[in-house]
C-alpha positions in Angstrom: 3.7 46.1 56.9 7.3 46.3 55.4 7.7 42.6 56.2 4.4 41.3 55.3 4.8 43.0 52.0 8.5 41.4 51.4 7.0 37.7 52.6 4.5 38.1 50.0 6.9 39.1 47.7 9.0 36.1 48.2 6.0 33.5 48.3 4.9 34.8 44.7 9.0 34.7 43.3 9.2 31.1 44.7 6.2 30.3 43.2 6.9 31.5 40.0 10.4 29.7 40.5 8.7 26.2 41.2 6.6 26.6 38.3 9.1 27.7 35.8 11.2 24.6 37.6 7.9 22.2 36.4 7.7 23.4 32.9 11.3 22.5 32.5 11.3 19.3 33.8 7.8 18.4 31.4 8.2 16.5 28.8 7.7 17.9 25.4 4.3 17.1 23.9 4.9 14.6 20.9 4.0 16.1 17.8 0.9 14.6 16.0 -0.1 14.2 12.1 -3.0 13.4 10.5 -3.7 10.2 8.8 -6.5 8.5 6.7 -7.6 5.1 8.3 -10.1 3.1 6.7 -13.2 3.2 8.6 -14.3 -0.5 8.2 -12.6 -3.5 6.0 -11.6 -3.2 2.5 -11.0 -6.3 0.6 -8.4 -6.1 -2.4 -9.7 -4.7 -5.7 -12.2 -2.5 -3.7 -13.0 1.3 -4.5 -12.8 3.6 -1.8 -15.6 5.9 -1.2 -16.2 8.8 1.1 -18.1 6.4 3.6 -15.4 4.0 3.4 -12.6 6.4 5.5 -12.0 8.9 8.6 -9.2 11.3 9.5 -7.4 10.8 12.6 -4.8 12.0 14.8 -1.8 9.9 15.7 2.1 10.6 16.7 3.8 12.2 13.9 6.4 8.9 14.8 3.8 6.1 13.8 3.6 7.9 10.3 5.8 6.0 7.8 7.9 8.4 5.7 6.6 9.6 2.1 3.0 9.1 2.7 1.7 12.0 2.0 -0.4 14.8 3.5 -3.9 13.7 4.7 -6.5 14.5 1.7 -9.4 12.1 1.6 -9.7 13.5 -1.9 -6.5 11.9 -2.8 -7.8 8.3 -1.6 -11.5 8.6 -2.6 -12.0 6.9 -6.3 -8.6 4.9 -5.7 -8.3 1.4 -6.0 -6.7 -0.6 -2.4 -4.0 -3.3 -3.5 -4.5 -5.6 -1.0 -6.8 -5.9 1.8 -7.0 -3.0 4.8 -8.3 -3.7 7.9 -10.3 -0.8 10.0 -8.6 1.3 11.4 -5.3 1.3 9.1 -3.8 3.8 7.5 -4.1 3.9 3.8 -0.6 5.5 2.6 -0.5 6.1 -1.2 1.8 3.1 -1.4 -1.8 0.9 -0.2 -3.4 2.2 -3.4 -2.9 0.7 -6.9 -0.9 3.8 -8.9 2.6 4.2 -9.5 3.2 5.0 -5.9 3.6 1.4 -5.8 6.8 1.3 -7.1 8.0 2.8 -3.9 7.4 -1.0 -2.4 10.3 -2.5 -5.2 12.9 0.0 -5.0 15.0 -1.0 -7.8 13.0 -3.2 -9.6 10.0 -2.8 -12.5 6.7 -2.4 -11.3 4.0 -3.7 -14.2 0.4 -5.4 -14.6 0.5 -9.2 -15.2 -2.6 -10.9 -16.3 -2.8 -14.5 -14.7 -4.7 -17.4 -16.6 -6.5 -18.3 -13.9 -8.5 -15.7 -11.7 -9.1 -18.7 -9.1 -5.4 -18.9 -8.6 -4.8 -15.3 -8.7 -7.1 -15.6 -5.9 -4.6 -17.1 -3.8 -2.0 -14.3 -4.1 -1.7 -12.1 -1.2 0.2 -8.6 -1.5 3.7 -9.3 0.2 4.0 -12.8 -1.5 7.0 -13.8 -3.6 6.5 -15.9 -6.3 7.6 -17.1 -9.7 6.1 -16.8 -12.8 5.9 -19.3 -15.5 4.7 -19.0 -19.3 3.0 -22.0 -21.1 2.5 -21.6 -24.7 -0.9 -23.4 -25.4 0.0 -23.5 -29.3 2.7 -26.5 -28.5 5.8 -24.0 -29.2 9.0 -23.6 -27.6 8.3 -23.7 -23.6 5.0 -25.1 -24.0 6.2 -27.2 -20.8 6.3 -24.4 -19.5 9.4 -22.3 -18.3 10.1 -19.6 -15.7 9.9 -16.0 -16.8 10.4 -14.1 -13.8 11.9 -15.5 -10.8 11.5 -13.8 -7.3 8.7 -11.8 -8.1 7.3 -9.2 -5.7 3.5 -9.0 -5.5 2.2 -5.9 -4.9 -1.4 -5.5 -5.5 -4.1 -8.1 -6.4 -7.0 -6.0 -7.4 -10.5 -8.2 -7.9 -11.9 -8.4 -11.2 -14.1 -5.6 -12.3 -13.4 -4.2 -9.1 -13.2 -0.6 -10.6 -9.1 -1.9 -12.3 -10.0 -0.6 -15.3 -9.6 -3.8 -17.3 -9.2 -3.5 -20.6 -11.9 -5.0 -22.6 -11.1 -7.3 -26.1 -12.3 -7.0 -29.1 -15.6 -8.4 -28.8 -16.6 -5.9 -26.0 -15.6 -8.9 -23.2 -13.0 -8.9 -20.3 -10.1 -10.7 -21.3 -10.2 -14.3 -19.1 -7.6 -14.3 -16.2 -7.0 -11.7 -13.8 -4.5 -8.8 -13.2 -2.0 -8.5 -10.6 0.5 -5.8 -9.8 4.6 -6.8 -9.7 7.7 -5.7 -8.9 10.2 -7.8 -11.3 13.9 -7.2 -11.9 14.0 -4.9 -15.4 16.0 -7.4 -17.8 13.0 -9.5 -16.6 10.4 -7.0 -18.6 10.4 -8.2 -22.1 10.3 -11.5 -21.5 7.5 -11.7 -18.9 5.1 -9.2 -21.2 4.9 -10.9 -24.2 4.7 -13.9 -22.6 1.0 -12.7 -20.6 0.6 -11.4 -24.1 0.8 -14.6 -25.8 0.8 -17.3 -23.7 -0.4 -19.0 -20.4 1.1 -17.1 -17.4 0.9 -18.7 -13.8 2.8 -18.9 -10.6 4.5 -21.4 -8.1 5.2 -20.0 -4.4 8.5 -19.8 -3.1 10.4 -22.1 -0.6 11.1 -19.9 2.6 
């Protein structure tokens, strides 16, 4: 009875051994984070709603740094800068607000009305462009001359698209439409009073 007790004994300690053995071996579960993912696709300029977004788990890893915690309050009434498929994440730096300035590091980040809403159409966040004033009265530049060169684009919100567009003084949109920029600072005065005063457009970049 002696023996059988000590053979069970030793079953249950190797046992316990094998296991402990398994658990050491394991790899550690990866840790996880919560995101918000857009729950069908956004275009530009649009205004998230409740309906428009999900929470969902993914590896803390796949989480880009700085994004924030995951409150759908913080995303719902916010303004997407550029288009967002389903199922992406939409990180403060996908929202029009100052976190965009995290994108230009460095650089000025500032509204720029464009003359021309159908070319402003063309933009697409992530495009580099330069910008060029006209001055429709026939002044200096009204050939038209560069005023920001190399210029990030970081949100092209539609028109009326919930931007907040400020409206003139006869109750009416101003014409053009607005784009969000990341330009080098000594680049500031120059390219504000120009969408002030003149005829602001764009030509794309060689690669």
């Amino acid at each position: 009875m002696l023996l059988a007790r000590r053979r069970l004994l030793a079953a249950v300690l190797t046992g316990l051994a094998v296991l402990a053995a398994v658990r050491a071996v394991a790899p550690v579960p990866a840790p996880t984070a919560g995101v918000v993912v857009a729950a069908r696709d956004l275009p530009a300029g649009s205004t998230v709603t409740a309906d428009d977004i999900e929470v969902r788990t993914v590896a803390a890893a796949l989480v880009p740094p700085g994004t924030g915690p995951p409150e759908p309050a913080a995303v719902v009434g916010r303004v997407v800068a550029g288009p967002v498929g389903v199922g992406e994440q939409l990180a403060a730096t996908r929202l029009v607000g100052e976190e965009l300035a995290d994108a230009g590091p460095g650089r000025t980040t500032l509204p720029v009305r464009l003359a021309d809403a159908a070319a402003a159409d063309l933009l697409r966040v992530g495009d580099r462009v330069d910008l060029v004033a006209a001055d429709l009265q026939g002044g200096p530049g009204a050939s038209g001359s560069p005023v920001a060169t190399g210029v990030d684009v970081l949100a092209v919100p539609a028109v009326g698209a919930g931007t907040g567009d400020p409206v003139g003084a006869g109750g009416a949109t101003p014409p053009g439409s607005l784009v969000v920029v990341a330009v080098d600072p000594e680049e500031v005065g120059a390219l504000t009073q120009a969408s002030a005063a003149g005829f602001v457009t764009f030509t794309w970049q060689a690669p």
